[in-house]
N, C-alpha and C positions, 0 to 999 in steps of 0.2 A: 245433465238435465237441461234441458229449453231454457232459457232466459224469461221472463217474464213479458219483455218489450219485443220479443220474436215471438212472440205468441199470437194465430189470427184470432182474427175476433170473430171468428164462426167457426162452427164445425167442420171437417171439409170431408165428410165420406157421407151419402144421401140416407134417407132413411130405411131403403129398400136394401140396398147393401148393408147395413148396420143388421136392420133384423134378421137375414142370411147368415150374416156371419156369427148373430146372434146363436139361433137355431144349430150353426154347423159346432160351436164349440159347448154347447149344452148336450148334442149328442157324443161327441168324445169323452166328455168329462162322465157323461154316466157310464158310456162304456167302461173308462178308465174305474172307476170307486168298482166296480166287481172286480176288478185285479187287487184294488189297494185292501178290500176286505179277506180276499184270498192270501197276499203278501200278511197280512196285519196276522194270523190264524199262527199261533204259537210266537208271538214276535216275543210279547207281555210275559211268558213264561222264562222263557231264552234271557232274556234282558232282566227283568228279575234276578234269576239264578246267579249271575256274573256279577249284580250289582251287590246281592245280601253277602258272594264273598269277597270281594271288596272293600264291603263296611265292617264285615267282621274283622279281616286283616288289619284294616285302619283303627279299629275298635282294638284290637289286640293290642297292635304298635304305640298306640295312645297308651292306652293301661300302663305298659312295663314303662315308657316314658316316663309315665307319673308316678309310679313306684320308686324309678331310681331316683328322679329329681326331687322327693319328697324325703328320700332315707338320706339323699346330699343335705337339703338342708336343715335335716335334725342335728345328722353329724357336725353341723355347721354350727348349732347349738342358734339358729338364725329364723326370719320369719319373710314368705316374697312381700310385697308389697302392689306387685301387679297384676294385673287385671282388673276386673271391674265385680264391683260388690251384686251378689241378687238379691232381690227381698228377703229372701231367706237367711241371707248373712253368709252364705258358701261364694266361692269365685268361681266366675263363669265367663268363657271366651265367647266371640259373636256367634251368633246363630247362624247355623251349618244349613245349607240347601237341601231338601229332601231328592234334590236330582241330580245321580254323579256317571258319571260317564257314557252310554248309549242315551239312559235317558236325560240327561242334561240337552241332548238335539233334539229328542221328541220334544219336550219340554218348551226348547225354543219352535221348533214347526209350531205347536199349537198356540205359540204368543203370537209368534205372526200373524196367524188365521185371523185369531181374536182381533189384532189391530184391524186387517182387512174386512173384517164383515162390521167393525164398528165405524172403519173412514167412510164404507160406502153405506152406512147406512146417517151417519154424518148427512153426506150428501145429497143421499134422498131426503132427508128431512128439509135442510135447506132450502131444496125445489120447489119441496111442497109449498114453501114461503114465499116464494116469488125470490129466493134470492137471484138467481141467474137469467133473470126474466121468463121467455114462454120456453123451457123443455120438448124435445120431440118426443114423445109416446117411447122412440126406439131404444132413446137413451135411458129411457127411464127402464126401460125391459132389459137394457143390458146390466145397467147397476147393479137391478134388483136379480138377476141370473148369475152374476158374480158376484154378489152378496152371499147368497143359496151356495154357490160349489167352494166357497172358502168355508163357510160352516160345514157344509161335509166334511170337510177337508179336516178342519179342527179338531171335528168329533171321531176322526176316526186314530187319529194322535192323542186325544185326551181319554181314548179305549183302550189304545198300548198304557198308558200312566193307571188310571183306573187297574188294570189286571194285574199292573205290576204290584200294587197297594200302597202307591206313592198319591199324592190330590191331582187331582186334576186342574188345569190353567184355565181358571174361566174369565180372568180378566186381560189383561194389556201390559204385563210387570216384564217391559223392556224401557231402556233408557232411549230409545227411538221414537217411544209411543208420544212424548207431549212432543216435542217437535214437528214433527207428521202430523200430527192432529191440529195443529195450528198453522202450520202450511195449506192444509186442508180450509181452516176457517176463514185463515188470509185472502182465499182465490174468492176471484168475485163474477169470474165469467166459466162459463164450459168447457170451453181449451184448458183456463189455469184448472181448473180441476184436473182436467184431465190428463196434463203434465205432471202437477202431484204425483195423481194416480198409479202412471206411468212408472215413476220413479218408483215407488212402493212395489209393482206387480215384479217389476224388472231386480229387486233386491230379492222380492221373493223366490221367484222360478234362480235365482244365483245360489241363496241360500240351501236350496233343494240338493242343487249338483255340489257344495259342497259338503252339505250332509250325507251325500251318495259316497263320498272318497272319505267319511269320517266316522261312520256309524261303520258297526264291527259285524253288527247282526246282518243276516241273509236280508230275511223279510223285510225288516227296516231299510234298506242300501235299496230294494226293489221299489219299495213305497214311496222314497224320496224321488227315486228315475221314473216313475209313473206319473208322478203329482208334477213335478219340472216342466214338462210341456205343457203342459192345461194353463199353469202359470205363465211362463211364454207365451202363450195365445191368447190371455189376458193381456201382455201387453203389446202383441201385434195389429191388435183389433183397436187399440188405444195410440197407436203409433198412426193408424188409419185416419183415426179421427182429428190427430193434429196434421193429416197432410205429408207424415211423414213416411214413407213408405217403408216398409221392415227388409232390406234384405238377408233373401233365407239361409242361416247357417244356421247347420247341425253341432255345434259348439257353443254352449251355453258357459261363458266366463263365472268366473267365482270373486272379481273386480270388489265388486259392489256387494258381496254376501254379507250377512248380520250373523257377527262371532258370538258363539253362546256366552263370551263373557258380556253380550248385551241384557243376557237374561239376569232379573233383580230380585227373581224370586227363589 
């Protein structure tokens, strides 16, 4: 990530280019969501099906555990003493995630989303305030245009969970999210935001390519490799704006990916 004291103190891509390159990745990205809804079309069912046996097996394997470990300690003529009391007076281990394996990635996709449409809209709020002093029209059209394709983006991950009959993520339950968010609050000019920003899009489009080599489902593996470049071109067009020019590779690393053990929900 940029340095703070490497940071210009202006923007350095004009506003006529900014809204071009605006316009050119608002047209891909909608291109792209008719693939991600045709990819999405039995994902929910698919992922479902492998997930209910899965919990059943675990469900099972738990059961006979507690059986035999409970007929030990009668034979034991003994009492545990561990775990943790519920209201009820029964013992009860922590609470279990309602998302285990394919969807535990969708899961985390749509925590990300959530982060992203709430940093940038963080931002624009900000603006509105005079924090960064006077905003270009351009910038404020790209925010709020990649605000928009992350909420797509969210909702069509929180449509895989919804079908599967698991909740849906409508808040920010990653261990990334206060950090970020206060990196965010920290920056006081439009570069450091956008260095942030940067940093965030550039995890994002990582995370995508590793959820493509980690999700098991067809339609899921396709949705991550569709959504990946829209993310990338978020932050090539934010690499613009610091000056720094992006060269082009078709190899998107997994460096910097957010591992679903970020997810706290």
């Amino acid at each position: 990530m940029t340095r703070r004291d490497d940071l210009p103190t202006e923007i350095q891509i004009s506003e006529a280019e900014l809204t071009v390159m605006t316009r050119e990745l608002d047209d891909i990205h909608n291109d792209s969501m008719s693939q991600v809804r045709e990819n999405m079309a039995g994902v929910a069912d698919r992922i479902a099906s492998v997930t209910r046996t899965v919990a059943n097996r675990r469900t099972f394997l738990l059961g006979g555990a507690a059986v035999v470990g409970g007929a030990a300690l009668a034979a034991c003529g003994g009492s545990s003493s561990g775990g943790t009391k519920s209201s009820s007076g029964g013992t009860t281990g922590g609470g279990s995630s309602p998302y285990m394996g394919d969807l535990k990635v969708v899961a985390l996709a749509a925590a990300l989303e959530n982060l992203a449409v709430a940093g940038y809209g963080l931002v624009l709020k900000s603006a509105g305030k005079g924090k960064y002093g006077k905003v270009p029209p351009a910038i404020a059209q790209f925010a709020t245009t990649v605000q928009k394709q992350h909420s797509d983006h969210a909702a069509s991950w929180n449509s895989v969970l919804s079908n599967a009959g698991v909740p849906k993520v409508t808040g920010t339950p990653l261990t990334i999210a206060a950090p970020s968010v206060k990196a965010l609050q920290d920056a006081k000019s439009l570069p450091a935001v956008a260095s942030v920003a940067l940093g965030l899009e550039n995890a994002a489009a990582e995370t995508y390519v590793f959820a493509a080599a980690n999700v098991t489902d067809p339609g899921g593996i396709a949705n991550a490799a569709t959504i990946a470049p829209v993310e990338a071109m978020h932050a090539a067009i934010l690499s613009f704006v610091l000056g720094k020019y992006p060269v082009p590779n078709s190899d998107i690393g997994i460096s910097n990916a957010v591992q679903p053990s970020a997810l706290t929900a």
